[in-house]
LUMVEX-563753 format. One record per atom (N, C-alpha, C): residue in one letter; x, y, z. Coordinates in steps of 0.001 Angstrom, whole numbers, plus 500000, padded with zeros to 6 digits. Example, Ala and Ser with C-alpha at 12.3 -4.5 7.8 and 13.67 -1.06 7.14 Angstrom:
2
A513190494310507800;A512300495500507800;A513200496700507800;S512850497750507080;S513670498940507140;S512900500030507870;
REM end
This chain:
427
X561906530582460495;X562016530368459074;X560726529783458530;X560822529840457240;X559636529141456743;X559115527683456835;X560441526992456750;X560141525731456956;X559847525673458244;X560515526050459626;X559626525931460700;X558441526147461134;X557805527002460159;X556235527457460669;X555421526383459290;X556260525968458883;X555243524699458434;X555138523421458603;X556103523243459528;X556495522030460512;X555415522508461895;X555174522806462064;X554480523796463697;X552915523512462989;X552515523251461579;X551179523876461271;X550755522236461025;X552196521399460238;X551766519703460175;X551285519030461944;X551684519756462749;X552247519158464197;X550751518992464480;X550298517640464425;X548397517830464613;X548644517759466373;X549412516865467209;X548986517194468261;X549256517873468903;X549582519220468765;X549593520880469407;X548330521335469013;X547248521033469707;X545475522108469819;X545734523497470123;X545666524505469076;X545086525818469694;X544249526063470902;X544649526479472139;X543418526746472957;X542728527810472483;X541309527556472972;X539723528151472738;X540258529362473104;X539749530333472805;X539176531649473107;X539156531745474960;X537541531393474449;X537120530987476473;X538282530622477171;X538867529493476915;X540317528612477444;X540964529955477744;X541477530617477143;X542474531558477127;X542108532638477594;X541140533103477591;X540109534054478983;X540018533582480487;X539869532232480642;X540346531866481752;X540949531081482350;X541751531324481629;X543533530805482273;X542586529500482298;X542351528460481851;X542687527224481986;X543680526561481745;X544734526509480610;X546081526049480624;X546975526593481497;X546718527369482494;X547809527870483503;X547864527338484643;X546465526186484900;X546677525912486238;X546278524553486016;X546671524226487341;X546054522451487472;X544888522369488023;X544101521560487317;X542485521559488123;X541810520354488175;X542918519488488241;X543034518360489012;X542804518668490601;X543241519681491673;X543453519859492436;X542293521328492600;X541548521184494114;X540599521825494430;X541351523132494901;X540215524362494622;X540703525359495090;X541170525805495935;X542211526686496671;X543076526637497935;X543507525120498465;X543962524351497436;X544447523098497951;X545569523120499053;X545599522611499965;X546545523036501450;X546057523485502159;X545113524744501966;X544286525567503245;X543124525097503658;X542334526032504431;X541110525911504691;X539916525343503935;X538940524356504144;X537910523264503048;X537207524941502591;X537585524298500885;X536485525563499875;X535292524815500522;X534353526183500987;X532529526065500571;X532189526133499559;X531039525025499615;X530406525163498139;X528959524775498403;X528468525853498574;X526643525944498298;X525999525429497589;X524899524795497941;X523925523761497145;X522444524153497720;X521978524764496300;X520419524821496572;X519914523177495752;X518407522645495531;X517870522607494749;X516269522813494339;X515827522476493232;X514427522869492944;X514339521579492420;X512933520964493032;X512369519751493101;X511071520268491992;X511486519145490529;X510959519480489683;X509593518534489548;X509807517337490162;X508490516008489875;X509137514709491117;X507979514390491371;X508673513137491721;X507632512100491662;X508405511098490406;X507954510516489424;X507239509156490009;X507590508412491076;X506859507621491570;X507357507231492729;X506220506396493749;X506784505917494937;X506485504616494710;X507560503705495115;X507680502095495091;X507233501345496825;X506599501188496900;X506463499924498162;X507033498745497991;X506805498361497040;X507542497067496559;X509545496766497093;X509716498142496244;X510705498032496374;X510928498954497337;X510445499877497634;X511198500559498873;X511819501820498502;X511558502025497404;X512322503537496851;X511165504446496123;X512333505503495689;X511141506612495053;X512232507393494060;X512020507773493205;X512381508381491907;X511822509852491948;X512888510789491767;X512674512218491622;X513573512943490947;X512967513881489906;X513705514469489157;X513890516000489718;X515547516796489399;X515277517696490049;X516701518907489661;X516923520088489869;X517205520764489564;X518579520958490293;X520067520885490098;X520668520338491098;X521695521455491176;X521920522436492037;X522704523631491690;X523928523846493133;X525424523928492311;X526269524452493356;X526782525631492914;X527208526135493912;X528234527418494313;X529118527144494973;X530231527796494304;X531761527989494840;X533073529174493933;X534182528946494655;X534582530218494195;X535976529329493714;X536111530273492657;X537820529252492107;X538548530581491832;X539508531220492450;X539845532283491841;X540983532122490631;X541303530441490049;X541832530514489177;X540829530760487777;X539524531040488067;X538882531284486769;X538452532661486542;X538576533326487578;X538686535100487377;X539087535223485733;X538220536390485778;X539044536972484485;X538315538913484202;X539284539295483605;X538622540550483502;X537132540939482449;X536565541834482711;X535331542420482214;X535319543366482342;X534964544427481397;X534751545976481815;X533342546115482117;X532560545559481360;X530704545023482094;X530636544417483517;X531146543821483431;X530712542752484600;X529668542000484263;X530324541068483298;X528929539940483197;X530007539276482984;X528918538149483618;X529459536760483860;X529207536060482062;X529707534754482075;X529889534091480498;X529330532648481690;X528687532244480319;X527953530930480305;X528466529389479860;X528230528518480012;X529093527986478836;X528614526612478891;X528655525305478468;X527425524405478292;X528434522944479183;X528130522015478904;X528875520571479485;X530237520306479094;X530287520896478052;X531721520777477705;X533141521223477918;X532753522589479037;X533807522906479781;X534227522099480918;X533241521814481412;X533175520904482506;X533856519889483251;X534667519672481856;X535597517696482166;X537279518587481911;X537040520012481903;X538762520992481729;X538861521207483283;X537655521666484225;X537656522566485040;X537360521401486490;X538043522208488170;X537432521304488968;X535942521645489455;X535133520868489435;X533721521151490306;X533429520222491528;X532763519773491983;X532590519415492947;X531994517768493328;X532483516692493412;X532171515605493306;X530881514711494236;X529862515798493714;X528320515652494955;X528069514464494288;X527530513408495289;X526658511931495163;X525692511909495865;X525117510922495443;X523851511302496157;X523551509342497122;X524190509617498165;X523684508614499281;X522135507815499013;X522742506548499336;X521616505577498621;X521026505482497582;X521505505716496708;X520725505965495503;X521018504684494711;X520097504095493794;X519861502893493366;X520289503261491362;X519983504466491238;X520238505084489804;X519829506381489694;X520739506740488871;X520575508153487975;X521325508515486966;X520659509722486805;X521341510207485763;X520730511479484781;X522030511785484289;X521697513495483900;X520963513603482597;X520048514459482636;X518893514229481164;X519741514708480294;X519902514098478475;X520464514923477681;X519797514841476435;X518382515223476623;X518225515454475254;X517533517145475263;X517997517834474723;X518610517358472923;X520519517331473398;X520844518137474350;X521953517865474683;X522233517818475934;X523351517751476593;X523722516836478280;X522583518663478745;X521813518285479931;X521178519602480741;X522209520158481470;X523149520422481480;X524106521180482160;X524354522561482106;X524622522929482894;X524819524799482770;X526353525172483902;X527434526020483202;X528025526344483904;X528196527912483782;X528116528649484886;X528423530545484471;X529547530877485289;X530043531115484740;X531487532242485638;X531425533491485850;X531700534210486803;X531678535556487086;X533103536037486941;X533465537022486953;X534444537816486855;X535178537723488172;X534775537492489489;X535796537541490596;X535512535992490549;X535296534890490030;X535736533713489808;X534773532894490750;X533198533416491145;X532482532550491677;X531992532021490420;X531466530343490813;X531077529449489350;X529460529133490046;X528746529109489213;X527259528566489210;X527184526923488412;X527167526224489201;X526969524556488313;X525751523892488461;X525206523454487277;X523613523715487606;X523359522077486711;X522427521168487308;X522071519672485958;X521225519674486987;X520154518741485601;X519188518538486208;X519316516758485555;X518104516103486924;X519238514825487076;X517770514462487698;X517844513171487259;X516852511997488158;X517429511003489219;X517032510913489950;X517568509558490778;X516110508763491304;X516818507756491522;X515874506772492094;X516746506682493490;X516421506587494758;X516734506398496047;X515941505541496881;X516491504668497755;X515995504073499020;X515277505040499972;X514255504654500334;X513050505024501610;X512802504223501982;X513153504193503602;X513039502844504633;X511903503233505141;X510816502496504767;X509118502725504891;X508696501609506283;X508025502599506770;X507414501251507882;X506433500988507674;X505425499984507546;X504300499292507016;X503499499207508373;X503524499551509099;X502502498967510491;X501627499633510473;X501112501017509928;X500238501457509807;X499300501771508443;X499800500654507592;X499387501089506297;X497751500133505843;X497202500875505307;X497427502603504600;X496655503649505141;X497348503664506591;X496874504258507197;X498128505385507669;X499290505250506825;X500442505634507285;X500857506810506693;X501562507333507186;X503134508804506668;X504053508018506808;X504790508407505402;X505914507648505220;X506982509200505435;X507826509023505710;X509269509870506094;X510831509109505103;X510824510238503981;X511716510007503064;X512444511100502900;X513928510611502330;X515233511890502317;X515928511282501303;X516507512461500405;X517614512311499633;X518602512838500014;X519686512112500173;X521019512837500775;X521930512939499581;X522807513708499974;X523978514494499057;X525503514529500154;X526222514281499527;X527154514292500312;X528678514197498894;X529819514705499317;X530875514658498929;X531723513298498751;X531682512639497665;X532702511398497428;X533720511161497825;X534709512026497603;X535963512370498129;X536924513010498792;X536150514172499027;X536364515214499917;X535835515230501470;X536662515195502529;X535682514792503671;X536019516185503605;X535574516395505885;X535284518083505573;X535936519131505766;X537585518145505965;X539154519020505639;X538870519617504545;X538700518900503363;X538913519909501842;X537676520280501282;X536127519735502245;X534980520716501395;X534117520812502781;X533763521910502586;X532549522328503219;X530770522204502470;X530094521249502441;X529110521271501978;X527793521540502467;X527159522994502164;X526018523361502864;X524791524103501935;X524014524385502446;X522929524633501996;X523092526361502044;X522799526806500635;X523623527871499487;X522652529193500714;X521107529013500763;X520653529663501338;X519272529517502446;X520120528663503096;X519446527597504845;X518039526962504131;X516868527253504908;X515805526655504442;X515059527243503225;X515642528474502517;X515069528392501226;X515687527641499994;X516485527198500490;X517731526526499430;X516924525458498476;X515938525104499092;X515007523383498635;X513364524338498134;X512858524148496994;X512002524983496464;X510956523538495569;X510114523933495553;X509217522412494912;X508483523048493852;X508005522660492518;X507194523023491648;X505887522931492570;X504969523675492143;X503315524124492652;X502269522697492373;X503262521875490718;X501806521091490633;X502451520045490826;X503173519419491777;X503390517962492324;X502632518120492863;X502291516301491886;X501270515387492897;X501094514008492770;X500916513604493215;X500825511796493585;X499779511431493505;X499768510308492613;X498444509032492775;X497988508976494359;X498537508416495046;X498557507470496083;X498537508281497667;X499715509387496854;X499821510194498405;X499764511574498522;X499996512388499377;X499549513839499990;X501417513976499825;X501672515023499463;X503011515690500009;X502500516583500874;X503042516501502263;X502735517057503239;X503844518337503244;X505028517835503412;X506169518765503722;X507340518349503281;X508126519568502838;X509725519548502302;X510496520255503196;X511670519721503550;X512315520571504498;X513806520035504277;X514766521078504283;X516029520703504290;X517070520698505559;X517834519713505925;X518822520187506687;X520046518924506263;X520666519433507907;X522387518667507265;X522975518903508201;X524138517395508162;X524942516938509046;X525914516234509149;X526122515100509447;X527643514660509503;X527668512960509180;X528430512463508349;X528381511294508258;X529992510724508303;X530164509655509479;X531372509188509606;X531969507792509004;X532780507715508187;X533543506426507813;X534603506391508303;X534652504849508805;X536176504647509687;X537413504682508683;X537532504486507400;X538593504687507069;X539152505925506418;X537844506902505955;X538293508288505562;X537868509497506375;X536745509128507436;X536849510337508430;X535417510955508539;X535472512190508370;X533956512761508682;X533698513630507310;X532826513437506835;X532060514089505658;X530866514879505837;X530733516242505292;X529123516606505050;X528213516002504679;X526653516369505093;X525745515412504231;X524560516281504255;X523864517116503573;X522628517914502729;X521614516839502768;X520578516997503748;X519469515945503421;X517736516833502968;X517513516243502321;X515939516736501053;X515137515853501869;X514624516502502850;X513115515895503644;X512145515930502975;X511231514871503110;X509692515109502570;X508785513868503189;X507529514223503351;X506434513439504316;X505397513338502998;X504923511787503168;X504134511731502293;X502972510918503039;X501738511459502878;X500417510683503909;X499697510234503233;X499083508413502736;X498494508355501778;X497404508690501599;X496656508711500213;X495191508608500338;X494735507607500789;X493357507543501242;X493071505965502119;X491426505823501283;X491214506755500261;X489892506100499800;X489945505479498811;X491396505200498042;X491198503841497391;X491280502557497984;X492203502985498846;X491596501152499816;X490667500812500531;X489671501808500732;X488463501600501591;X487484500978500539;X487920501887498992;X487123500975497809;X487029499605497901;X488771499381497540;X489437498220496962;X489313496890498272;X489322497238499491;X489891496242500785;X488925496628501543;X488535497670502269;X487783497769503316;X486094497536503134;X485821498374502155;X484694498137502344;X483816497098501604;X484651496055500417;X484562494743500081;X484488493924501441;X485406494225502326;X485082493287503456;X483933493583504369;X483755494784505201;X482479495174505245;X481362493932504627;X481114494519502916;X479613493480502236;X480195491874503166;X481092491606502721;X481614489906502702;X481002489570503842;X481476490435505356;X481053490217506664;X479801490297506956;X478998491242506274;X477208491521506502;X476778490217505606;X477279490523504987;X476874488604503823;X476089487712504310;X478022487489505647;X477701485933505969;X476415486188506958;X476091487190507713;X474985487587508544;X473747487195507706;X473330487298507138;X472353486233506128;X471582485122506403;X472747484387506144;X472691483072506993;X471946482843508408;X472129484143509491;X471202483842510670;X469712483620510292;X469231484310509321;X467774484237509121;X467168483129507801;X468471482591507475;X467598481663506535;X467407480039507658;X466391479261507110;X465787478455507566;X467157477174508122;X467197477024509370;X468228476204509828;X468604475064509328;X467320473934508604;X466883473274508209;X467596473011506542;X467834474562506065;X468403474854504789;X469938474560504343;X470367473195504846;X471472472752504730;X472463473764503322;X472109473359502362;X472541473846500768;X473056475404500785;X472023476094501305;X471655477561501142;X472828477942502325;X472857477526503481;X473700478335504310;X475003477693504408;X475296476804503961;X476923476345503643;X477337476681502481;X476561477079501520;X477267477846500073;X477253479243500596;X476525480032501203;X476642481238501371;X477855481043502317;X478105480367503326;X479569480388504102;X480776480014503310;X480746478984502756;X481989478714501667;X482229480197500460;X481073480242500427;X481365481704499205;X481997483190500079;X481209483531500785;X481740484224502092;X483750483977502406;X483495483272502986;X485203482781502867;X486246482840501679;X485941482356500898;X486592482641499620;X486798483770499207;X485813484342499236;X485718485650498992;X486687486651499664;X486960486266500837;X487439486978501695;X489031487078501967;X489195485499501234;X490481485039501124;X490770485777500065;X490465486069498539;X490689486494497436;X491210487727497469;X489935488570498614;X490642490072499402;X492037490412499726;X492061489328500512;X493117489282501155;X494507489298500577;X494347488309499404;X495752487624498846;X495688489377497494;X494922489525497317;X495039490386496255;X495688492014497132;X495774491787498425;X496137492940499197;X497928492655499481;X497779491523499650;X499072491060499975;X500154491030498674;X499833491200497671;X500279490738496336;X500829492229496111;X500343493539496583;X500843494563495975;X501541495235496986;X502047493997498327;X502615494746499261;X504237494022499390;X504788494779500396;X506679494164500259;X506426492593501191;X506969491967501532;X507089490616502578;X507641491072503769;X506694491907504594;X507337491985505643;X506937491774506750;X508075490981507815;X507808490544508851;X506965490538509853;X506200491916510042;X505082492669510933;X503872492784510261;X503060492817511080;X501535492925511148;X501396494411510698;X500538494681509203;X500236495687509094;X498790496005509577;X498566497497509293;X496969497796510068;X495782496819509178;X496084496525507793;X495044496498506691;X494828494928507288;X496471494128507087;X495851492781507787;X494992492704509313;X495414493503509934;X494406493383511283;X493159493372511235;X492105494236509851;X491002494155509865;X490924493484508962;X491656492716507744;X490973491315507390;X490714490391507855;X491870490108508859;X492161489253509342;X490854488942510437;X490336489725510853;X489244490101511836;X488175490036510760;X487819490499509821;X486556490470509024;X486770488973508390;X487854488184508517;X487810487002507584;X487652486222509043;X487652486471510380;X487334485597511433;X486001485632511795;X485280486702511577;X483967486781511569;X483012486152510379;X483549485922509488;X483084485753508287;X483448483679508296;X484590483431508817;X484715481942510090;X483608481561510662;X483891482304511646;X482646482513513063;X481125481521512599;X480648482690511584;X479453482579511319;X479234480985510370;X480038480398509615;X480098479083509268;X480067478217510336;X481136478540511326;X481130477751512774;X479820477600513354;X479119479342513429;X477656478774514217;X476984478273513731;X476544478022512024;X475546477243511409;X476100475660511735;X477344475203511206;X477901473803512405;X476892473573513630;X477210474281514928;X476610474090516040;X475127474318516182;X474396475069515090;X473278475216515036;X472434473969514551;X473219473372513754;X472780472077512826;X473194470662513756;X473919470474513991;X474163469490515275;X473884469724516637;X473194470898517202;X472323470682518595;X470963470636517939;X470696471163516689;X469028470767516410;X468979469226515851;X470369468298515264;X469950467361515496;X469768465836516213;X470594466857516945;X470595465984518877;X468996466251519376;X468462467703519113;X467008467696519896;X466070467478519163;X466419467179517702;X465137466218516945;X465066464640517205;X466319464150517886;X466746462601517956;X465103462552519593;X465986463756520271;X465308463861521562;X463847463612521990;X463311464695520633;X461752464747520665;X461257463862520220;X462033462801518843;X461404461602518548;X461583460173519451;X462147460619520416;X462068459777521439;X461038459884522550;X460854460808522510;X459702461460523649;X458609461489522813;X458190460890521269;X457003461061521124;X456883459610520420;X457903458530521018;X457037457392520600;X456290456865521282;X455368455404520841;X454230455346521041;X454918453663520730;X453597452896521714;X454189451692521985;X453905450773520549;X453740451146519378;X453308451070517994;X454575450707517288;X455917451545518119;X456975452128517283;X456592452911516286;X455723453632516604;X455287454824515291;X455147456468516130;X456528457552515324;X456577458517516065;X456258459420514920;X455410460676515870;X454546461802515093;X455605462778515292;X455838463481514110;X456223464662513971;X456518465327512692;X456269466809512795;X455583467800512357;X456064467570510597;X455571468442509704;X456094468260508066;X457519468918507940;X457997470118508422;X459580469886508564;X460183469104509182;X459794468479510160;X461044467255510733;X461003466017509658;X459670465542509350;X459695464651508713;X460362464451507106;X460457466324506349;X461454466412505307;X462302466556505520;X463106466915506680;X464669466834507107;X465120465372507577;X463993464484507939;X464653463270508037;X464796462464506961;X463438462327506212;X463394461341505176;X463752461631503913;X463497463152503424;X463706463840502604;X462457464080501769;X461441463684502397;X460358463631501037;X459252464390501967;X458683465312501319;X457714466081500926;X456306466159502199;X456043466796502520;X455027466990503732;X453881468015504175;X452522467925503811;X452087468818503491;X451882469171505324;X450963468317506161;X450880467926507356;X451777467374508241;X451270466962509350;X452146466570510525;X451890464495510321;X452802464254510328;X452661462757509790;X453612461909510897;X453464460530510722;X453654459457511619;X454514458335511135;X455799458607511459;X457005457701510374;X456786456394511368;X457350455536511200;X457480454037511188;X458931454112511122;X459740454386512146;X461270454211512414;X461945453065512794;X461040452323512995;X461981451280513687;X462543450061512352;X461571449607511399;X462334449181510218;X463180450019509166;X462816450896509237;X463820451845508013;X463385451495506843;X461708451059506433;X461895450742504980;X462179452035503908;X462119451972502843;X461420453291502163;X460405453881502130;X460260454915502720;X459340455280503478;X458145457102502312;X458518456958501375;X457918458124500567;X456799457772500419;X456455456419499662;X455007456321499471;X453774456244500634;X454471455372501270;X453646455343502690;X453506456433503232;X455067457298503632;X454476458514504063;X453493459539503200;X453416459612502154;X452155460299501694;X450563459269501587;X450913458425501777;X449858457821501960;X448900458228503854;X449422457929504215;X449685458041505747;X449389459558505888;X449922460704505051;X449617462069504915;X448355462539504456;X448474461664503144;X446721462439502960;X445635461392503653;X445509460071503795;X444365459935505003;X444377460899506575;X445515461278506988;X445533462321507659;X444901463562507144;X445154463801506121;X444687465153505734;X443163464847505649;X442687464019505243;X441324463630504893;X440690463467506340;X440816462971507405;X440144462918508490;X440248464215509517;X441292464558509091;X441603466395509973;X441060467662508948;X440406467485507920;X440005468663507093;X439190469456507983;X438216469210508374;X437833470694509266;X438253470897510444;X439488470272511131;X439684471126512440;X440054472167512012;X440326473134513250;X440590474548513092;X441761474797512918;X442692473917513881;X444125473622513713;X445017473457511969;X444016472940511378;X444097472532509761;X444257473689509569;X443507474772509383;X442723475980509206;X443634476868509270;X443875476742510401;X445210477619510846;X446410477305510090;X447011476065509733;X448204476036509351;X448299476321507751;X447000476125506988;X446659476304505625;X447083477892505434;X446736478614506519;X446631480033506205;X447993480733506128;X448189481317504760;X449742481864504628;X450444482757506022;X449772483575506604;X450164484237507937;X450751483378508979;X449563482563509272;X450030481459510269;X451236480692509528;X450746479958508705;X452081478747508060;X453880479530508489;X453577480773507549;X454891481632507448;X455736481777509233;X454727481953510121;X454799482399511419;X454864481155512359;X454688480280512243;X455019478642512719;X456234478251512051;X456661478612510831;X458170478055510548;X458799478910510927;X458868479913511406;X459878481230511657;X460225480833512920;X459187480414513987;X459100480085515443;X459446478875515649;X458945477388514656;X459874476698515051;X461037476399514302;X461459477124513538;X462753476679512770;X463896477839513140;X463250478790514049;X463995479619514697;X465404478981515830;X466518478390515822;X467109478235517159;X467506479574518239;X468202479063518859;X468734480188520369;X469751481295519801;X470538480022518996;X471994480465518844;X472138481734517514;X470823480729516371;X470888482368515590;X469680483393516307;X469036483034517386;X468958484672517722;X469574485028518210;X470110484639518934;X471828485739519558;X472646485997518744;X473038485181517805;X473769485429516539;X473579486956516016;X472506487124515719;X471895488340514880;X472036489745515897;X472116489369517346;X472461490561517995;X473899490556518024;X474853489596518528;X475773489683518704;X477003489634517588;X476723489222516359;X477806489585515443;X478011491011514912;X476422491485514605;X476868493084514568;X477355494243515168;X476969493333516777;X477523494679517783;X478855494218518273;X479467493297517656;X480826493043518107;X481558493627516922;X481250493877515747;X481772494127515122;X481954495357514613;X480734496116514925;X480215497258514940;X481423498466515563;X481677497572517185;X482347497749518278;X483879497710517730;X484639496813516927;X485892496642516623;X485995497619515498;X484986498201514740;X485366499094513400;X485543500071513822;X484561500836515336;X485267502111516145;X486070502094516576;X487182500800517389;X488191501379518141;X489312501302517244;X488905500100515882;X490071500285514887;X490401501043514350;X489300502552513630;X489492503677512734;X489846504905513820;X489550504306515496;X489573505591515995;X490956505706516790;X491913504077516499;X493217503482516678;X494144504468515854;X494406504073514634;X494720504464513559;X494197505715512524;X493352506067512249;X493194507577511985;X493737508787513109;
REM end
């Protein structure tokens, strides 16, 4: 009657089903429940195409990749007829009517499906009721990185996929078409590292309270570059270490000059160091990078240590010689550097201190200097030491010790020696 079909038209919550809806039987079945529910686990094929991968974390231990995420499977409650045979398309919004497949992605820290301008989703149906489900999706995931060789290292990272709820009674989850299934864009590339290789496979993951599940794993090897840290760390330490080598050839005598070049040296080296450590995780083991600071900041030690021992056995054997050259006067001769390293004042000649009172001794000693100079003007000896060749070549010889000439052979060839077996360790 009339009034019933206008009672039927007020009735807002009776929805007309869609078109589509009604092409494929979606109100006829339940799809709550996976296809052949009772029988044999539906397969459902999973390629993907690795679109970027957006960064790698040390810090934290993960890596972020965006990527193209596609299953296959067959529902024969979505059959429907065609006299073409073409399949129908249809966007995110069928999606939350129909069952698909509840893939997660193991370890993963975040994600999520891009939607602008709207959700990236794609679903196609075919006519004998295979479905194509296709998003493209970022995640961020855990990579358990080992540091012992860094950055000298390959790191070995995987994204896994695996079924939420379905162990592998009710799904079969595999790779749509074996090792071509995983496909990479041409222009990935990394700051930091080499993508070496992508490779897919898959296997089995067990939980004690729901059983055995599939698991799809996305291999990839990443080898870093190593010439920004040879910039940044290695070869800063390198200068730091030749630096402190410096120091062997300046004048022993040069208190000021070779303990600022060692204190600066050190610091320096420390600064290296902490600024290396600052962009790395806290972890328990010795990486490769600390082994050669740690070694270029002991050498760069070392060499402060020998100016120490260089400076306290020369002034045990200046105590020595001014003992062996006194004179029953109490007045001991020696040369114009000993006499400015003891007294501090100024020496053109070889002069004759008066040690045994300790007065202040500047004026006298130049007094005492130039009547010396005045009664020795023409020996030859004078002659000789006036002359820039000689002068230069008498302080070299005696202000030379033992320890920095061995110094000067032996810090470079020890070290020389540790930079080959370290690069030829590790490379």
């Amino acid at each position: 009657s009339k009034r019933e079909i206008k009672m039927r038209k007020l009735d807002s919550t009776k929805v007309r089903p869609l078109k589509t809806e009604q092409l494929l039987h979606i109100e006829d079945h339940d799809f709550a429940l996976r296809p052949g529910f009772g029988g044999s686990p539906i397969p459902v094929g999973i390629d993907v195409q690795v679109e970027s991968i957006d960064s790698i974390s040390e810090v934290d231990m993960d890596f972020t990749m965006t990527l193209y995420l596609r299953h296959y499977w067959k529902d024969e409650r979505l059959s429907f007829r065609s006299n073409k045979n073409k399949s129908m398309t249809f966007d995110g919004r069928l999606i939350k009517k129909i069952w698909v497949p509840d893939v997660f992605f193991v370890h993963s820290k975040r994600s999520f499906i891009h939607d602008t301008t709207v959700e990236n989703i794609m679903l196609r149906v075919y006519p004998d009721g295979n479905v194509l489900f296709s998003l493209r999706i970022t995640v961020s995931a855990m990579c358990f990185m080992d540091f012992s060789r860094f950055p000298l290292d390959t790191q070995n990272c995987s994204l896994e996929l695996e079924s939420y709820a379905y162990n592998e009674d009710d799904l079969m989850l595999y790779w749509k078409h074996g090792n071509k299934s995983l496909s990479t864009d041409e222009h990935i590339s990394l700051s930091q590292f080499f993508i070496e290789e992508f490779s897919a496979s898959s296997g089995l993951a067990f939980y004690s309270s729901t059983g055995w599940y599939n698991r799809l794993f996305i291999n990839f090897a990443l080898r870093r570059h190593i010439f920004f840290f040879v910039l940044q760390s290695y070869f800063p330490a390198m200068l730091m270490v030749m630096l402190s080598w410096v120091s062997f050839w300046i004048d022993r005598r040069a208190v000021p000059a070779r303990v600022s070049l060692g204190i600066t040296t050190v610091l320096t080296m420390s600064t290296i160091m902490t600024g290396v450590s600052a962009s790395m995780p806290q972890v328990s083991y010795i990486k490769a990078v600390d082994v050669y600071l740690w070694i270029s900041f002991l050498f760069v030690f070392l060499s402060v240590i020998e100016y120490a021992a260089v400076n306290y056995l020369t002034t045990i054997e200046e105590r020595k010689q001014l003992k062996k050259r006194g004179k029953a006067s109490g007045m001991y001769s020696m040369d114009a550097v000993q006499a400015m390293a003891f007294d501090g004042c100024f020496h053109d000649t070889d002069v004759d201190m008066d040690l045994s009172p300790f007065p202040d001794p500047c004026e006298e000693n130049e007094t005492r200097a130039s009547q010396t100079n005045i009664s020795n003007t023409d020996t030859p000896r004078l002659k000789r030491k006036r002359s820039l060749k000689g002068s230069v070549g008498r302080i070299i010889l005696q202000n030379n010790h033992v320890i920095d000439t061995y110094s000067r052979i032996i810090f470079p060839s020890v070290y020389i020696v540790f930079n080959f077996f370290y690069w030829g360790l590790y490379i």
